[in-house]
DOSEKE-644031 format. One record per residue (C-alpha): x, y, z; residue in three letters. Coordinates in steps of 0.2 Angstrom, whole numbers, plus 5000, padded with zeros to 4 digits. Example, Ala and Ser with C-alpha at 12.3 -4.5 7.8 and 13.67 -1.06 7.14 Angstrom:
% DOSEKE-644031
506249785039ALA
506849955036SER
END
This chain:
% DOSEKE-644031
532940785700UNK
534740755702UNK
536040805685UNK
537740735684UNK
538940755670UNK
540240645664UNK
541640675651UNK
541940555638UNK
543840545639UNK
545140475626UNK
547140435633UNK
548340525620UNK
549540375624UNK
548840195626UNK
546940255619UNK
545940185630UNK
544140285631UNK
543140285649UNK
541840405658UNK
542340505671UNK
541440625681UNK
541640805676UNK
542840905687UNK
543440745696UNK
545140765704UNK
545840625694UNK
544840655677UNK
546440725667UNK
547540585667UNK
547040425662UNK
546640285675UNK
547740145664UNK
549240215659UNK
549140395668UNK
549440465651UNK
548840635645UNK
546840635639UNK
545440745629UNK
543740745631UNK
542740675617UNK
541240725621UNK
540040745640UNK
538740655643UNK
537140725657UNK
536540595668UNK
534940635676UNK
534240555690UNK
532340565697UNK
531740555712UNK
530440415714UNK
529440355726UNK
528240195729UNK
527440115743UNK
528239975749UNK
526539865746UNK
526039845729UNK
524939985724UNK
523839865711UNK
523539715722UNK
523939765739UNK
524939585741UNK
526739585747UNK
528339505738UNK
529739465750UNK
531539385746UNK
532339285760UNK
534139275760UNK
534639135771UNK
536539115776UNK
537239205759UNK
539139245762UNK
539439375750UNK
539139535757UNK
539239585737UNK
537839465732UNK
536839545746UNK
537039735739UNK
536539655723UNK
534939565727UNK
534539725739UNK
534739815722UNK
533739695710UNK
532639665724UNK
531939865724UNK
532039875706UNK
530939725701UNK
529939785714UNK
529839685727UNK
529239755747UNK
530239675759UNK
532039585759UNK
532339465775UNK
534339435780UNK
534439295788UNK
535939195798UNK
537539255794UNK
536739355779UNK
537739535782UNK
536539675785UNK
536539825777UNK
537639935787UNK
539139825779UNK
540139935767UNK
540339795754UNK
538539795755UNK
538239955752UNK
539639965738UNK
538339865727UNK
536639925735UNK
536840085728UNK
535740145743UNK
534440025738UNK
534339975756UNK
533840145760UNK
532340115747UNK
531539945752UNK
531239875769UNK
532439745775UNK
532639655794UNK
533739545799UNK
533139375807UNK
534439235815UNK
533239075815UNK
532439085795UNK
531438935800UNK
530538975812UNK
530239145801UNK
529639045786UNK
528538955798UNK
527739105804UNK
527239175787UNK
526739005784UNK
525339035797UNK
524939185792UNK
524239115775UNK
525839155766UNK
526439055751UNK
528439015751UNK
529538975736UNK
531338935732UNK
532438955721UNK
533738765721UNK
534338625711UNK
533138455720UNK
532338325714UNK
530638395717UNK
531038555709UNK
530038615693UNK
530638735679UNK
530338935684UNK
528938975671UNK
528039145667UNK
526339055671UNK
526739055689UNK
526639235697UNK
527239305714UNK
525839435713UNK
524239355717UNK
524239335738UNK
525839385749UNK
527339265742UNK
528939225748UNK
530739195737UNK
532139105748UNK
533939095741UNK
535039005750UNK
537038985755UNK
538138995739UNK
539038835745UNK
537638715755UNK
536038805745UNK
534338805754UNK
534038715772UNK
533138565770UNK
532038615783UNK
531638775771UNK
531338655756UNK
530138565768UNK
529138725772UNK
528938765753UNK
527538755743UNK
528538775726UNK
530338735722UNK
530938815707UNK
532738785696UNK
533338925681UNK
533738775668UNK
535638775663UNK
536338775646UNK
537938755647UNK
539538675656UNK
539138765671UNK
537638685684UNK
537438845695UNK
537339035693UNK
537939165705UNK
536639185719UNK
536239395717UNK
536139325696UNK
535139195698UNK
533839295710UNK
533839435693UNK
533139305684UNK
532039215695UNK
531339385699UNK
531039455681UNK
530039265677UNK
529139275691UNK
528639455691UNK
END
């Protein structure tokens, strides 16, 4: 089990209060207005090791996440993040999806990518397709006509289960939407039709785990 500490730190001059990690070479002075600080108090972070096999131990079925033709080498850290945390086995980066030896990726990974099995694929078609034939059910997550509202009654754990996410700009290939065998929308509240890809994924996850 990993410890690391962190000092609560107050600014003497403009007051602004933040974490640091204890003996950090720029702890003393603060970050804003590089006034004098005082500890408030420290705080232990402790990190366990864990491990888990990359198939679901209870059911033995896999949960995969596609990532077709997302930009944002950020988003793609993120969803590798949530993605390992909500427990899902595999992550398939596909088109110009950025791998994981990208350093924006990896600034938001957090070494998840280190933690749950990724490949990279060019054509996700012809991916999807193959899963298909091997019995797999596909899923995505997009705003169409033929979309249904994501429920807790439908669950990713019963038989090997696929989640496609598309481009933030063009969304999912119409070919992928074609291959589906459920197409799910996160109903919207507010001004704002859309949520950011690595968000909306979070959610979609946490419904459907």
């Amino acid at each position: 089990m990993s410890q690391f500490i962190f000092e609560i730190r107050l600014c003497l001059s403009c007051g602004l209060r933040y974490p640091v990690e204890k003996n950090h070479q720029y702890s003393v002075r603060c970050p804003h207005c590089l006034g004098e600080t005082k500890i408030i108090s420290e705080k232990i972070i402790h990190e366990e090791e864990k491990t888990r096999s990359k198939i679901n131990k209870e059911n033995k079925f896999v949960r995969a996440v596609l990532l077709d033709n997302i930009r944002s080498a950020f988003n793609v850290g993120s969803i590798l993040r949530s993605a390992d945390g909500l427990g899902f086995d595999q992550v398939y980066l596909c088109g110009i999806t950025p791998k994981p030896d990208n350093e924006a990726v990896q600034k938001t990974s957090l070494g998840a990518q280190d933690s749950i099995q990724w490949s990279y694929h060019k054509n996700a078609v012809e991916l999807v397709e193959s899963l298909k034939v091997a019995g797999w059910k596909v899923f995505a997550l997009e705003e169409d006509k033929k979309a249904i509202e994501i429920s807790k009654q439908i669950l990713l754990n019963t038989e090997n289960c696929l989640l496609i996410l598309g481009s933030e700009i063009t969304g999912v290939d119409n070919e992928l939407l074609n291959l589906c065998d459920k197409i799910f929308y996160i109903p919207m509240q507010g001004e704002k039709r859309s949520l950011n890809v690595a968000i909306a994924f979070s959610i979609a996850a946490f419904v459907l785990n």
